[in-house]
TIVEXVEX-632554 format. One line per field, with one value per residue (C-alpha): residue number from 1; x, y, z. Coordinates in nm, 3 decimals, always signed. Each point is the difference from the previous one (the first is absolute). Example, Ala and Ser with C-alpha at 12.3 -4.5 7.8 and 13.67 -1.06 7.14 Angstrom:
2
resi: (1 | 2)
u: (+1.230 | +0.137)
v: (-0.450 | +0.344)
w: (+0.780 | -0.066)
This chain:
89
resi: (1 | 2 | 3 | 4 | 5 | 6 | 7 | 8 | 9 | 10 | 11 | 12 | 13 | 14 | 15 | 16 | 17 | 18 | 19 | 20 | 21 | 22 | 23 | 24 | 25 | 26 | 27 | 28 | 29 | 30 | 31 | 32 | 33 | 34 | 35 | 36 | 37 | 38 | 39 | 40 | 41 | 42 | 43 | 44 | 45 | 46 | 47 | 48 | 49 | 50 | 51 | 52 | 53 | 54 | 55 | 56 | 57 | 58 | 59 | 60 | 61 | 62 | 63 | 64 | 65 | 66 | 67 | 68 | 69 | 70 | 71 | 72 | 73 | 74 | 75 | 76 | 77 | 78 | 79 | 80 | 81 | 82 | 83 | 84 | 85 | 86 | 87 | 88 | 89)
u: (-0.140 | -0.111 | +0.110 | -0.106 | +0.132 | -0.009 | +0.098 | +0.297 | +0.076 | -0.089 | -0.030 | -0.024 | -0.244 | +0.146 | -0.143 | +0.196 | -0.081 | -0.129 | -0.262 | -0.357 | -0.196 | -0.218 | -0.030 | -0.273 | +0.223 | +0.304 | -0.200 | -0.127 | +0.387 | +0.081 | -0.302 | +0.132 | +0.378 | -0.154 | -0.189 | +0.366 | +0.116 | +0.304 | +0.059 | +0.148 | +0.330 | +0.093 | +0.095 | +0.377 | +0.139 | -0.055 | -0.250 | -0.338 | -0.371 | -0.293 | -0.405 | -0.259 | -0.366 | -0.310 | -0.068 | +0.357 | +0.190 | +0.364 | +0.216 | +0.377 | +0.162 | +0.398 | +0.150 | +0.248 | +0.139 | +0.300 | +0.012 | -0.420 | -0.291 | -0.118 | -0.248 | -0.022 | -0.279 | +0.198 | -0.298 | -0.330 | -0.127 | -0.366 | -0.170 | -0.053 | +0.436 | +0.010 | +0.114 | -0.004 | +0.218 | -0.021 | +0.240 | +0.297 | -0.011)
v: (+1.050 | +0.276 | +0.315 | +0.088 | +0.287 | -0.022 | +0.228 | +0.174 | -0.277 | -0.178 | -0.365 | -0.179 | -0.353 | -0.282 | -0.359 | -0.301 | -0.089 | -0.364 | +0.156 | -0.042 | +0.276 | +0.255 | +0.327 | -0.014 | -0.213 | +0.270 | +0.270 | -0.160 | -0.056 | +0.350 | +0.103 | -0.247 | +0.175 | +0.389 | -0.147 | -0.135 | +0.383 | +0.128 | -0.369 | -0.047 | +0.202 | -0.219 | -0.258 | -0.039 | -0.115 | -0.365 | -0.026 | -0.201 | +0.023 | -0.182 | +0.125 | -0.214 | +0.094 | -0.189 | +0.044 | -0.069 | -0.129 | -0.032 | +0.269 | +0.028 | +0.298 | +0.015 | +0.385 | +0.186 | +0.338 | -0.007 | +0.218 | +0.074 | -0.131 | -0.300 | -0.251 | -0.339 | -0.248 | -0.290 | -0.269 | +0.006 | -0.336 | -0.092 | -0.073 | -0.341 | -0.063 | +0.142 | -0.219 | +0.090 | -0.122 | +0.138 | -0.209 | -0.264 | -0.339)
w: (-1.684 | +0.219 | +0.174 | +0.341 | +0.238 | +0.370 | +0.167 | -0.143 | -0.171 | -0.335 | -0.029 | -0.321 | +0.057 | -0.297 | -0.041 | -0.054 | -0.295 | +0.078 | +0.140 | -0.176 | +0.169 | -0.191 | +0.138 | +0.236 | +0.225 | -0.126 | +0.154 | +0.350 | +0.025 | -0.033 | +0.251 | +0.223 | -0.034 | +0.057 | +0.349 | +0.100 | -0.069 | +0.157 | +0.145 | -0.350 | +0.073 | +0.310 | -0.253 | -0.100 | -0.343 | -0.021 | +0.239 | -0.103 | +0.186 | -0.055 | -0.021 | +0.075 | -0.179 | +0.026 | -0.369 | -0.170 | +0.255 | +0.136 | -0.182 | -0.007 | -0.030 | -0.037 | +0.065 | -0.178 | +0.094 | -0.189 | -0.270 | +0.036 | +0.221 | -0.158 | +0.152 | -0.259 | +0.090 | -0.030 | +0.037 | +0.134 | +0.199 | +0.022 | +0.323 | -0.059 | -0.036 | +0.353 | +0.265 | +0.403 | +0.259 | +0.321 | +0.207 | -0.151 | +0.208)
């Protein structure tokens, strides 16, 4: 778990835990969170988002508000699980 203030406010950053990631990956998450910077605070309580890095991939985020900030990454998908479809026949 990690703190994290932006802003005026302060954000806590939890893993599910069935995630395996050590904390290299933990912190390029949390660099990845302070560029998105007061973006953060647009989010309601229940809202999710998803990052997309070269180097760990998709990452899900799911937002809580109510009674703190709270951003849990609920799963994190690999590149190679992605699938694009640009138009449905």
């Amino acid at each position: 778990m990690y703190r994290f203030s932006i802003e005026k406010d302060e954000w806590v950053l939890r893993f599910s835990p069935k995630l395996s990631i050590d904390a290299d990956e933990r912190q390029m998450i949390l660099m990845s969170l302070l560029h998105i910077g007061e973006k953060l605070s647009k989010y309601s309580h229940g809202d999710a988002f998803i990052i997309f890095t070269k180097k760990i991939g998709a990452i899900v985020f799911t937002v809580e508000t109510i009674p703190s900030f709270i951003l849990t990454v609920s799963n994190i998908i690999s590149e190679e699980y992605w699938y694009n479809q640009d138009s449905v026949s």
